[in-house]
C-alpha positions in Angstrom: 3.8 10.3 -21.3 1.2 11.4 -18.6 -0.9 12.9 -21.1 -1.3 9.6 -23.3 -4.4 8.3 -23.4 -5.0 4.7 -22.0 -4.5 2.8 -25.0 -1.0 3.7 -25.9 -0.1 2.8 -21.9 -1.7 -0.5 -23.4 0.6 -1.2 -26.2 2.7 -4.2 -26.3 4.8 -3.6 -29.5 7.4 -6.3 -29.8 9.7 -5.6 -33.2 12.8 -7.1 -34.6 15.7 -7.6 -32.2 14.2 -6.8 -29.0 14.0 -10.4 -27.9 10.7 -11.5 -27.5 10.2 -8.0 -24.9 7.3 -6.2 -26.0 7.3 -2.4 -24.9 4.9 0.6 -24.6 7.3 2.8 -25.7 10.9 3.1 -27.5 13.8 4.9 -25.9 16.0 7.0 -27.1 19.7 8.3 -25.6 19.8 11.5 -27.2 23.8 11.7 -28.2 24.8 8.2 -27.3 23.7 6.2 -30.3 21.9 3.5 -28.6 19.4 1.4 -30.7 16.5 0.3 -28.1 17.2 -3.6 -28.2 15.7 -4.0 -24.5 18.7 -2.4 -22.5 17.8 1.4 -22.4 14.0 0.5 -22.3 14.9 -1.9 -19.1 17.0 0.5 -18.0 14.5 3.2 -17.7 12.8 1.0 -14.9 15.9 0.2 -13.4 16.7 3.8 -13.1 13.2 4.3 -11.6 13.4 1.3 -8.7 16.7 2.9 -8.0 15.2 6.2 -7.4 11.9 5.0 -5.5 14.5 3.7 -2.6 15.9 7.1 -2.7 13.7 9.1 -0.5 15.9 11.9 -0.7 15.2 12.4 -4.4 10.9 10.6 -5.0 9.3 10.9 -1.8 6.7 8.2 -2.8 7.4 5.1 -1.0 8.4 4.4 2.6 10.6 1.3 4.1 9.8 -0.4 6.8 10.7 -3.2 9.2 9.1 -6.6 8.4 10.0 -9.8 10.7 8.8 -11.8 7.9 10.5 -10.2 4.6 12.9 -7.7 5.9 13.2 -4.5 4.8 9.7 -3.6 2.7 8.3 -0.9 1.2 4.8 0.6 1.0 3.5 4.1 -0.6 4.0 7.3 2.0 0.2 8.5 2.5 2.0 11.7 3.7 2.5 12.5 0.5 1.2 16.4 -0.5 -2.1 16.2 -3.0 0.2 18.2 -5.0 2.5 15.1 -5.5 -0.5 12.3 -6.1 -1.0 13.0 -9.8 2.9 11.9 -9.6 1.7 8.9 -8.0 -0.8 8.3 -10.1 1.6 8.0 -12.8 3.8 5.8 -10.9 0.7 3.4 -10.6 0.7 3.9 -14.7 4.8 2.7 -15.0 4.0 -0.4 -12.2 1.2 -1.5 -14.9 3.3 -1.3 -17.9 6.1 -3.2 -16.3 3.5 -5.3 -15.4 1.9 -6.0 -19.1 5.6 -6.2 -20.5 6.3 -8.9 -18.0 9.6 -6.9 -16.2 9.8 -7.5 -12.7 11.0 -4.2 -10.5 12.5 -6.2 -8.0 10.7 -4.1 -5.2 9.9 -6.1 -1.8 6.0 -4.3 -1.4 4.9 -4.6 2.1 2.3 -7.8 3.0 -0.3 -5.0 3.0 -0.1 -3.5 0.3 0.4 -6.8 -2.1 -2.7 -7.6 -0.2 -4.3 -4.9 -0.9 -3.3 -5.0 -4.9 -5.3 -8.6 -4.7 -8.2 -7.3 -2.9 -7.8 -9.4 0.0 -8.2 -8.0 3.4 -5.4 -7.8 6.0 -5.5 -8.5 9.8 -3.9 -9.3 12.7 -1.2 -11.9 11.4 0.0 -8.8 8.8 0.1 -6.3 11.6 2.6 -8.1 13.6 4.7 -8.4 11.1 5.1 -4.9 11.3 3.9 -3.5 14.7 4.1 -6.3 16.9 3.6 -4.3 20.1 0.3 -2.4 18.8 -0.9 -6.1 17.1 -0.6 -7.8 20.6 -2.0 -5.3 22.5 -5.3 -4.7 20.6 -5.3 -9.1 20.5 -5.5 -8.8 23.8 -8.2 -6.4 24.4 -10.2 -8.2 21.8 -9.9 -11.2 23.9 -10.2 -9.7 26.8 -12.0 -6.5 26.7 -11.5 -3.8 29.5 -10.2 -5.7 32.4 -7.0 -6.1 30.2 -6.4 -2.2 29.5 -3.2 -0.9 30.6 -2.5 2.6 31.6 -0.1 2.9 28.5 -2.5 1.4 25.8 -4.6 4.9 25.1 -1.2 7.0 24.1 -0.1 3.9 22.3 -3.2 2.9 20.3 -5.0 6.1 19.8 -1.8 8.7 19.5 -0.2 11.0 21.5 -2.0 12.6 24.4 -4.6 10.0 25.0 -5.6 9.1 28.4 -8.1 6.6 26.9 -9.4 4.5 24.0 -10.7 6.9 21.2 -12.7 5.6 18.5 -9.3 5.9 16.2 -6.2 3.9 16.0 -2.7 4.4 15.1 -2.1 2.7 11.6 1.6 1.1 10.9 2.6 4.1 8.8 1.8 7.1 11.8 -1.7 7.8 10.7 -4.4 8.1 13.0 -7.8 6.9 11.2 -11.4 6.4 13.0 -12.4 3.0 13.8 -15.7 2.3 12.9 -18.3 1.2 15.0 -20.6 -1.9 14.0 -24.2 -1.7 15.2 -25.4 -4.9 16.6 -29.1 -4.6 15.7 -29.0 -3.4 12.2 -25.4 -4.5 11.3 -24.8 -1.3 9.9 -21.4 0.2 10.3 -21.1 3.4 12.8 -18.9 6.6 12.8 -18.5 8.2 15.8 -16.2 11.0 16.3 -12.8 9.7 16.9 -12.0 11.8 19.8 -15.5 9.9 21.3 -14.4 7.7 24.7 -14.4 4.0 24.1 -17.2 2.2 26.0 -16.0 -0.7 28.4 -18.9 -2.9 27.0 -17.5 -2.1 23.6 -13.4 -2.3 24.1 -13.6 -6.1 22.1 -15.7 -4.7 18.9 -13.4 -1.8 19.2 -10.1 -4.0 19.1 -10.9 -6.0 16.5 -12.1 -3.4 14.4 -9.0 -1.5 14.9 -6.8 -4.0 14.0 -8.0 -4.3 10.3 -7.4 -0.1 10.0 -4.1 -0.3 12.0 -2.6 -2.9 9.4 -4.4 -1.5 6.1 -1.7 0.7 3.8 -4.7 2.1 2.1 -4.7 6.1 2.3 -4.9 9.1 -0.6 -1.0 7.8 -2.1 -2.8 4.3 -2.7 -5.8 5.1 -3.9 -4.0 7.7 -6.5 -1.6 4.4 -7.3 -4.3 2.5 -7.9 -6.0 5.2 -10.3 -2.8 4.9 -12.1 -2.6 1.1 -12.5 -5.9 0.2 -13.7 -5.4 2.8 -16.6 -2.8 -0.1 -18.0 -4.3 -3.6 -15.8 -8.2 -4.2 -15.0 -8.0 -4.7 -11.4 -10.5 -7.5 -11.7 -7.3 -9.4 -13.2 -5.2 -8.5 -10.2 -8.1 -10.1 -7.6 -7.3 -13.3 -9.5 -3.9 -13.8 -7.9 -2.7 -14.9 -4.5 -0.4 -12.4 -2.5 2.6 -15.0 -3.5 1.4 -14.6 -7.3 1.4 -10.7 -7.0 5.2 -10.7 -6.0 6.1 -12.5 -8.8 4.6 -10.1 -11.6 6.2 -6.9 -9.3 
């Protein structure tokens, strides 16, 4: 299946007796005698949901800790670049559930649904899932310097920091620059993440940081994504609320 070319990912054949579900593909229980009437072709997704929560057996997703949802998952951007074209295709399977209208029953993580929809995520996601980190850095980008405790370096920039870096600890354990914003030309900055934190600049840091701190974005996400537009324009997914995205996963 990962060699099919777009179009057949596309296909929504519904035939006689599979009740109204349309399917990209037919399945076959080789031995068993099964006639695909919707349960082995549902099943195949069942199967896969099943295995996703199974870190043990598809490394590709990661749970986590919600105070909103509970228990969420969110693609593992520690995954190896040997393992995205696997995630790639998993992006390919999300889409064809998608187009056949089967919900996988996964609870997605507020940032990644976000994400899906093209919306941008912040401070209220973050402390949903990292409440101490998202009420630190509101502080600090209230605040500025004069509210920087002798713990916030090691906590917001990673182990071993004895001050604010231009980098932040995201939700998931990675430590990604901040970008700097330059107030004359508007034109976004990179220093060097091990570069000290200005005091005049501890607010623009903050609330830069918070947007990378609660993005899910990384190399598994961007791999899902090259998977899922091969089966749904993304342009069609930036049409739908975070609520609305739920509902077709």
């Amino acid at each position: 299946m990962s060699l099919w070319d777009d179009s057949s990912y596309r296909l929504g054949y519904i035939g006689r007796g599979h009740g109204g579900q349309s399917r990209a593909f037919t399945v076959v229980l080789s031995g068993e005698g099964v006639h695909d009437y919707g349960g082995p072709y549902r099943a195949v997704f069942e199967s896969l949901v099943e295995e996703l929560q199974r870190e043990n057996v598809l490394p590709y997703l990661v749970a986590r800790d919600d105070a909103l949802r509970g228990r969420v998952v969110e693609l593992n951007n520690f995954c190896e670049s040997n393992e995205l074209s696997r995630v790639r295709f998993l992006g390919i399977l999300f889409g064809i559930a998608m187009r056949g209208g089967l919900e996988l029953g996964l609870e997605l993580s507020t940032s990644m649904v976000a994400a899906l929809c093209g919306e941008s995520v912040g401070l209220s996601e973050l402390k949903l899932v990292s409440p101490v980190v998202a009420n630190r850095l509101e502080v600090l980008a209230h605040e500025g310097s004069s509210a920087l405790l002798p713990s916030d370096p090691e906590l917001l920039c990673g182990p071993g920091a004895t001050s604010l870096k231009w980098r932040v600890t995201c939700v998931d354990g990675r430590i990604m620059p901040v970008l700097r914003s330059d107030d004359v030309h508007l034109v976004p900055l990179s220093p060097p993440p091990s570069m000290d934190v200005d005091d005049v600049d501890v607010e623009a840091w903050a609330n830069a940081a918070i947007h990378v701190a609660a993005s899910s974005t990384g190399p598994a996400f961007d791999a899902f994504v090259n998977g899922l537009r091969r089966v749904v324009p993304l342009q069609m997914l930036e049409l739908f609320s975070t609520v609305e995205m739920r509902g077709l996963l």
